[in-house]
KEZAZA-326818 format. One line per 8 residues: number of its first residue (from 1); their letters; for each residue x, y, z of C-alpha. Coordinates in steps of 0.5 Angstrom, whole numbers, plus 500, padded with zeros to 3 digits. Layout:
BEGIN
NUM = A = X,Y,Z ~ ...
// end
This chain:
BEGIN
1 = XXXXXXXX = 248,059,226 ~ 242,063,222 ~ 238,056,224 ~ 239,056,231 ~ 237,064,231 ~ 231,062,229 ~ 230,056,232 ~ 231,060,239
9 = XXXXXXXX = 227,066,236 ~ 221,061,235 ~ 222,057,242 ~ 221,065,245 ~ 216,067,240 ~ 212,060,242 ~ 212,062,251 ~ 211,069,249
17 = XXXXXXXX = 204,067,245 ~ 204,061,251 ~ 204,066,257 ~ 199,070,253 ~ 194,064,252 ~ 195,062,259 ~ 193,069,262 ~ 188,070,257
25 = XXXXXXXX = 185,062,257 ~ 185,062,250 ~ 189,057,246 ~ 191,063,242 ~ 189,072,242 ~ 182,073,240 ~ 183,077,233 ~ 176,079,234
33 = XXXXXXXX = 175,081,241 ~ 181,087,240 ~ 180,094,237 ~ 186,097,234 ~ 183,103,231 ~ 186,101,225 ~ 181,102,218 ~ 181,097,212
41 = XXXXXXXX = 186,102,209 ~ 191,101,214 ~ 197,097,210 ~ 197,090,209 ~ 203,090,213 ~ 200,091,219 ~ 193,087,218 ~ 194,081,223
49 = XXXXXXXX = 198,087,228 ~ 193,085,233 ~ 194,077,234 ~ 201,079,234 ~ 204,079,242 ~ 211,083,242 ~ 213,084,250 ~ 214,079,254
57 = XXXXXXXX = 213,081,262 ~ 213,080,269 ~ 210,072,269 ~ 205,077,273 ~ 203,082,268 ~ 199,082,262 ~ 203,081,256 ~ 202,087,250
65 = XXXXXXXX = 199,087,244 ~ 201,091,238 ~ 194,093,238 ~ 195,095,245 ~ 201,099,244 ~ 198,102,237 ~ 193,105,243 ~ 198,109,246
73 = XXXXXXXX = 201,116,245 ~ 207,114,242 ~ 207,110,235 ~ 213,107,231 ~ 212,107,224 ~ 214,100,222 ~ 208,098,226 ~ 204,100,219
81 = XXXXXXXX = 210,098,215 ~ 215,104,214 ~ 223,099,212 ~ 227,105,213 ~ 231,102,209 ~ 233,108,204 ~ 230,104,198 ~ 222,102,200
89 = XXXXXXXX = 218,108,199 ~ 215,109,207 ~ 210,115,205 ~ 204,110,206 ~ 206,108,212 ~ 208,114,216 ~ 202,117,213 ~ 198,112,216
97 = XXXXXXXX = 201,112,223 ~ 200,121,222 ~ 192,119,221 ~ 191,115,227 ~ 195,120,231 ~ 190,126,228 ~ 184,122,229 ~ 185,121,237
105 = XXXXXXXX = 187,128,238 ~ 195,127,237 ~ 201,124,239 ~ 208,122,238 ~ 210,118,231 ~ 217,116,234 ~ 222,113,229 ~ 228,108,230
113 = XXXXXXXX = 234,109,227 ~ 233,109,219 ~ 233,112,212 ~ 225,113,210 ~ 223,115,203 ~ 217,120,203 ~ 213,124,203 ~ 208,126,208
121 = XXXXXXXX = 203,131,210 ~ 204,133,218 ~ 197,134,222 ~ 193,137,227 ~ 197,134,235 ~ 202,130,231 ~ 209,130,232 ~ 216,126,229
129 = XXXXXXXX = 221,125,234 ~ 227,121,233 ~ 231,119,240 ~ 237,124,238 ~ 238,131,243 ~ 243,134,239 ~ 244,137,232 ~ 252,137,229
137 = XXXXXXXX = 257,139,223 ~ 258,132,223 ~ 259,128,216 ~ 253,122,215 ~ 247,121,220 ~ 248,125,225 ~ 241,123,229 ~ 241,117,226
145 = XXXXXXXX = 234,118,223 ~ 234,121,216 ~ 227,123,211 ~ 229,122,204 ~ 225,126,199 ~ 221,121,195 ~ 218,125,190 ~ 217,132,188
153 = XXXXXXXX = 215,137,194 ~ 217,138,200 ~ 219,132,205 ~ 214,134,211 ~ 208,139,209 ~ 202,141,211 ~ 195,142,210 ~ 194,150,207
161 = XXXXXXXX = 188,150,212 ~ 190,152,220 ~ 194,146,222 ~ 196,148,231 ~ 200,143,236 ~ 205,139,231 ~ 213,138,232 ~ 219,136,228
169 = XXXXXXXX = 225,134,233 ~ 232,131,231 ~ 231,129,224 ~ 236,130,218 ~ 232,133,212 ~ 235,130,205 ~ 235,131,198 ~ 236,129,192
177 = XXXXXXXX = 238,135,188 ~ 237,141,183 ~ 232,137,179 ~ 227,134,184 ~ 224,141,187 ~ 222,141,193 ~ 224,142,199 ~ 225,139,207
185 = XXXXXXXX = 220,142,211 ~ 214,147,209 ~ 208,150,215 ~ 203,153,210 ~ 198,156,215 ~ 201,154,222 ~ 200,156,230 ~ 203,154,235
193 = XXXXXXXX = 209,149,232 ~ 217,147,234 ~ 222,145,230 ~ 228,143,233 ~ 235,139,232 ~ 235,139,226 ~ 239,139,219 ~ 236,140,212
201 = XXXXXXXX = 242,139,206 ~ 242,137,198 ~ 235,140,196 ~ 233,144,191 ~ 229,149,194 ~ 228,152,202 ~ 231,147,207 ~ 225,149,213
209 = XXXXXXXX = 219,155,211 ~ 213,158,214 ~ 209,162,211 ~ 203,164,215 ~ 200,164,222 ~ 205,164,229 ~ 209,162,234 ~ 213,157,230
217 = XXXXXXXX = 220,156,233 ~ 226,154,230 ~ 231,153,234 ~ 238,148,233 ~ 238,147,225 ~ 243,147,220 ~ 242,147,212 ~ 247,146,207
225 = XXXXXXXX = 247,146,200 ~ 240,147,199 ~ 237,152,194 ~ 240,147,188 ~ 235,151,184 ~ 239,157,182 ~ 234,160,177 ~ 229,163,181
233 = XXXXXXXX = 225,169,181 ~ 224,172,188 ~ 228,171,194 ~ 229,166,197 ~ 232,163,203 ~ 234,156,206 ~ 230,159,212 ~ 224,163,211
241 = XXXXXXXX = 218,165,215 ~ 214,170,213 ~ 209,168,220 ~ 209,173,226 ~ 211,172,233 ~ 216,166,230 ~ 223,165,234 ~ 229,163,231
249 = XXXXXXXX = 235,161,235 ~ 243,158,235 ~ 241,156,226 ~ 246,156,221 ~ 244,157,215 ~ 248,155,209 ~ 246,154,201 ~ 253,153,200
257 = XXXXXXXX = 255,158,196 ~ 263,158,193 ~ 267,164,195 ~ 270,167,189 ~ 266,165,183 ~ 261,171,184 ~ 254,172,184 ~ 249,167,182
265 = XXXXXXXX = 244,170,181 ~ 244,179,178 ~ 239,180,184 ~ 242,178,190 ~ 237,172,191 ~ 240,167,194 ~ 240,168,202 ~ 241,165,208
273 = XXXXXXXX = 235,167,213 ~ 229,170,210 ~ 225,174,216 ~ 218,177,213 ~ 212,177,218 ~ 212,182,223 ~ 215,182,230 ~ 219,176,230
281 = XXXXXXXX = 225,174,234 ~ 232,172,232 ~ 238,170,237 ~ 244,166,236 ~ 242,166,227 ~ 248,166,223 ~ 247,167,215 ~ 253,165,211
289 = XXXXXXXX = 256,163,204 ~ 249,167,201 ~ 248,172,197 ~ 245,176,202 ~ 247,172,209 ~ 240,174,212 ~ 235,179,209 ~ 230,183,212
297 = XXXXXXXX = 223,183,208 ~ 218,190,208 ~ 214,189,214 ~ 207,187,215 ~ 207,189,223 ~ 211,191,229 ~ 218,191,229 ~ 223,185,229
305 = XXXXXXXX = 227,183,234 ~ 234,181,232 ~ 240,180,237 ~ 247,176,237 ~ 246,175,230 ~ 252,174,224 ~ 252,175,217 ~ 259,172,215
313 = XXXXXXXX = 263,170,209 ~ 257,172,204 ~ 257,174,196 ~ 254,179,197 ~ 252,183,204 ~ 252,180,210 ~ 245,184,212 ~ 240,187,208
321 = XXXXXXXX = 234,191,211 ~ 228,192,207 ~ 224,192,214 ~ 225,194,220 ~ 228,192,228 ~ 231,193,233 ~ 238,190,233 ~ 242,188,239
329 = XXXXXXXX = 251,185,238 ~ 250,183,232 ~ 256,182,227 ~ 257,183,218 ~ 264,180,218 ~ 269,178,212 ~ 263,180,207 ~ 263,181,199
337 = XXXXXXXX = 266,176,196 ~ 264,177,189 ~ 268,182,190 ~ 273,187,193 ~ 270,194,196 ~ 263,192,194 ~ 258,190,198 ~ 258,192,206
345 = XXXXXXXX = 256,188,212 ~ 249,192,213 ~ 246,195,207 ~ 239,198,210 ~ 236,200,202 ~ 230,206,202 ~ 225,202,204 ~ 228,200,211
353 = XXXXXXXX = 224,204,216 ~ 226,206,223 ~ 232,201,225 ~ 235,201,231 ~ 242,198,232 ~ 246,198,237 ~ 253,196,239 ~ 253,193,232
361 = XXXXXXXX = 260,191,229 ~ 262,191,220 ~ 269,188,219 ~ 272,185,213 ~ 278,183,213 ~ 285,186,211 ~ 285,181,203 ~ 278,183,203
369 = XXXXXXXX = 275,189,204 ~ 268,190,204 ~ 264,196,202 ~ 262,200,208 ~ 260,197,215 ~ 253,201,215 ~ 250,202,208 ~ 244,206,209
377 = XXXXXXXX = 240,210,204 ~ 234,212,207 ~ 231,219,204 ~ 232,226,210 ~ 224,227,207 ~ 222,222,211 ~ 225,224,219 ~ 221,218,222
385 = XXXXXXXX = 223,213,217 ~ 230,214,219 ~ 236,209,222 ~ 239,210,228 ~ 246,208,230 ~ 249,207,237 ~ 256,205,238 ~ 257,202,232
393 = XXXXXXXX = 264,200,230 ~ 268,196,225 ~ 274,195,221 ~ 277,194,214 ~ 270,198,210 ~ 274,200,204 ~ 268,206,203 ~ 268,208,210
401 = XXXXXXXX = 264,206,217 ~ 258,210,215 ~ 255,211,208 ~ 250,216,212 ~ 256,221,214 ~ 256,223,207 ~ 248,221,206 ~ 244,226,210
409 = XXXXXXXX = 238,220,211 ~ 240,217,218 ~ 243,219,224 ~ 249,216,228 ~ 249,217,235 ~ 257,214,236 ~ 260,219,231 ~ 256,226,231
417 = XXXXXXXX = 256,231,226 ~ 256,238,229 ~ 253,243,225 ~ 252,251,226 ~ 246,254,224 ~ 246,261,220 ~ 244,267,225 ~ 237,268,226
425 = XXXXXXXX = 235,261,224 ~ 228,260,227 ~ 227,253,225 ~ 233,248,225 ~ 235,242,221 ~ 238,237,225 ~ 238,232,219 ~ 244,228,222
433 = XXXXXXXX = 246,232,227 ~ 248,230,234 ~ 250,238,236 ~ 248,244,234 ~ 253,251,236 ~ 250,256,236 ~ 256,261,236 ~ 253,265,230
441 = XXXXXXXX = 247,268,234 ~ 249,275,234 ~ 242,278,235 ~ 237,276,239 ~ 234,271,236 ~ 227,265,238 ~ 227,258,236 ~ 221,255,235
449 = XXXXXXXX = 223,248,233 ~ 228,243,230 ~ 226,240,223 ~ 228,233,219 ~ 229,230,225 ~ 226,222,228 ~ 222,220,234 ~ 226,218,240
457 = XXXXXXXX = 232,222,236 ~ 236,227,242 ~ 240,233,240 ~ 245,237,244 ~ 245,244,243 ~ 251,249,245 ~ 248,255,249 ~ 248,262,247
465 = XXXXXXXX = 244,268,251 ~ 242,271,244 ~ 238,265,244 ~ 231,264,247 ~ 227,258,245 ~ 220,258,246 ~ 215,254,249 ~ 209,252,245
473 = XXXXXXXX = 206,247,240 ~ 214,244,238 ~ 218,245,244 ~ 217,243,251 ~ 220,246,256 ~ 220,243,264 ~ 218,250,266 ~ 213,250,261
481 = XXXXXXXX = 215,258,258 ~ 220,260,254 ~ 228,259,257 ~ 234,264,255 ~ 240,260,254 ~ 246,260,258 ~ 253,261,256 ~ 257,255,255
489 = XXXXXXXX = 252,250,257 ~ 250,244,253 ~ 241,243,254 ~ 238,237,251 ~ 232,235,247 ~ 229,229,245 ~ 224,228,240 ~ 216,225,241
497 = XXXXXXX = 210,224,238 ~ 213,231,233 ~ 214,235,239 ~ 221,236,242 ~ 221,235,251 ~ 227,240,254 ~ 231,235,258
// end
């Protein structure tokens, strides 16, 4: 049976090389009238591509070349010799297909199915594809393509200079375990580049990672059993971007930490999603089986923007904020797991600076209570620094909600604290406060300003007609002069730029 295969393999081979004879008026392809772009580096494999006819057609049609095919956008590796075969070491091959692609302004190294053993260096216009269009939680190949480190490093790197326009699109990144460092994907200094559908497992350091530059996607990834490396001596995450104007979305980030055997690391340095920069965009992002499930790192810029994000089933904290965002509908769930009533699903540490949280939800579960739902420890000296929190709710926090009722640092709009300042106070201290009632004025008495308070903060105030608040430098009224307060009535204040505006 094998010998006839091959003698029908021959018989094809001999009309396609026929027909390209006849069309062309040669007995054979002139090796020296066809220009591959190919150098003299290129691998062995490849040398003779160009005599090589691989397409038969229409008996109409010119029949392709290799060469010809080597001239377009879209270029298999195997063409310069990759086996993806597991074993064979392809790093050569596909760094000469990445080359080719550069040296012509860009294109498309597209993999058929296969395990290829590299590692490369991705450059300037170039991307790698396989034909998958989805990402899965699926044991084995899920896209059918599958880079496996070869050596110590990251799988695909890239130059430490700018590199713009490249892509990765549905590939499985594996490693070969704690003792090989490295990791799957690392964008040094890159602008304009996507990742996507895309796993990354069994590594010893981050899964995916972008440390300079802006507008790098992530989107549809997932990671397991990476950071294999436990002793470190930072934080770390399984995806890390330190870039800005990064957008990350629908990813699961996962090293595989087991619950109930405690913490790995004393500081808490093993996370699920690391986001530093500035003015990043995270949507549809869970951080679980971490130490920490997603942690937001000082920042270097404008706000992040974080929305429908879940911190779950972590060691540690679901959450932890050293930087500051905006946050939208996300959810700290079934944390702590090092230990009951330990950490909490949100921990906002001293250095976070003017979060906003809306409609957030911290929940633990009956057997495993987690601290608080909203850890925060932000100073009251430093008004603007505050956290905000509006209709933020939870369950099962064995320490309570909102560590701020207790700590006078940020305010939460769903749970105001009522205070009633003593008669004849001229300057109030709002700190945590959402009402003031001022039933204790006895006397004529004029406000001039509400101290420990944040940009954007409104306070509410119960009338009194022994009470005139003055118009000036720290409150603006709308009649622009001072307004007697009316009995049993409720006036609004809001605070910009230091100055409060009468509503």
């Amino acid at each position: 049976m094998t010998n006839r295969r091959q003698a029908i393999k021959g018989a094809l081979a001999g009309t396609i090389l026929s027909a390209a004879a006849a069309v062309n008026g040669q007995t054979k392809p002139d090796a020296s009238s066809v220009d591959t772009g190919l150098s003299k580096d290129t691998p062995s494999g490849t040398g003779n591509a160009q005599s090589i006819a691989f397409k038969a057609a229409a008996p109409t049609s010119i029949v392709r070349t290799v060469a010809e095919e080597l001239n377009d956008a879209d270029i298999n590796p195997k063409r310069f010799g990759a086996k993806g075969d597991g074993r064979s070491d392809d790093s050569v091959a596909i760094q000469s297909a990445i080359d080719l692609l550069e040296s012509r302004g860009g294109g498309v190294v597209r993999f058929p199915a296969g395990r290829y053993r590299c590692n490369i260096v991705l450059k300037n216009g170039v991307s790698l594809v396989s034909s998958s269009t989805m990402f899965g939680y699926l044991p084995g190949h899920i896209s059918g393509v599958t880079l496996v480190q070869a050596d110590h490093g990251f799988v695909v790197d890239t130059p430490s200079t700018l590199v713009r326009g490249i892509g990765i699109s549905g590939i499985n990144f594996e490693g070969c375990g704690a003792n090989l460092n490295g990791g799957g994907v690392r964008f040094q200094l890159v602008k304009w580049a996507a990742i996507r559908r895309c796993t990354a497992n069994n590594f010893a350091d981050q899964g995916f990672q972008h440390l300079a530059g802006f507008g790098v996607v992530f989107e549809d990834i997932l990671t397991t059993n990476v950071l294999l490396n436990r002793q470190r001596d930072r934080i770390s995450g399984c995806i890390e971007t330190f870039g800005t104007d990064d957008f990350l979305n629908r990813i699961e980030a996962n090293p595989s930490l087991i619950a109930g055997r405690g913490l790995v690391t004393p500081d808490l340095l093993l996370c699920g999603i690391v986001v530093g920069g500035a003015n990043n965009f995270l949507s549809n992002c869970i951080g679980e089986d971490a130490e920490r499930g997603i942690y937001i790192a000082p920042l270097r810029g404008s706000q992040h923007r974080i929305s429908q994000c879940r911190g779950d089933s972590n060691i540690g904290h679901g959450f932890y904020v050293d930087g500051s965002a905006i946050w939208s509908t996300c959810f700290g769930y079934n944390n702590s797991s090092a230990g009951v009533g330990t950490y909490s699903g949100f921990y906002m540490s001293s250095k976070s600076r003017s979060n906003i949280l809306t409609s957030c939800r911290s929940e633990g579960r009956k057997e495993r209570l987690q601290k608080y739902g909203f850890e925060d420890y932000v100073s009251e000296s430093d008004p603007d620094a505050r956290n905000q929190y509006f209709a933020c709710a939870g369950s099962f926090n064995q320490a309570g909600l909102f560590l701020v009722q207790n700590h006078e640092g940020s305010s939460v709009a769903g749970a105001p604290l009522t205070i009633k300042p003593p008669a004849g106070t001229r300057i109030v201290n709002v700190t945590g406060s959402g009402l003031v009632v001022l039933d204790n004025y006895m006397t004529p008495t004029e406000i001039s300003y509400f101290s420990g308070a944040a940009d954007g903060q409104t306070i509410r105030v119960l009338g009194n007609p022994n009470v005139t608040i003055v118009h000036g430098s720290g409150i603006v009224t709308r009649l622009s002069k001072d307004v007697v307060l009316k009995a049993d009535t409720i006036y609004a204040f809001t605070r910009y730029v230091d100055k409060w505006y009468m509503n």
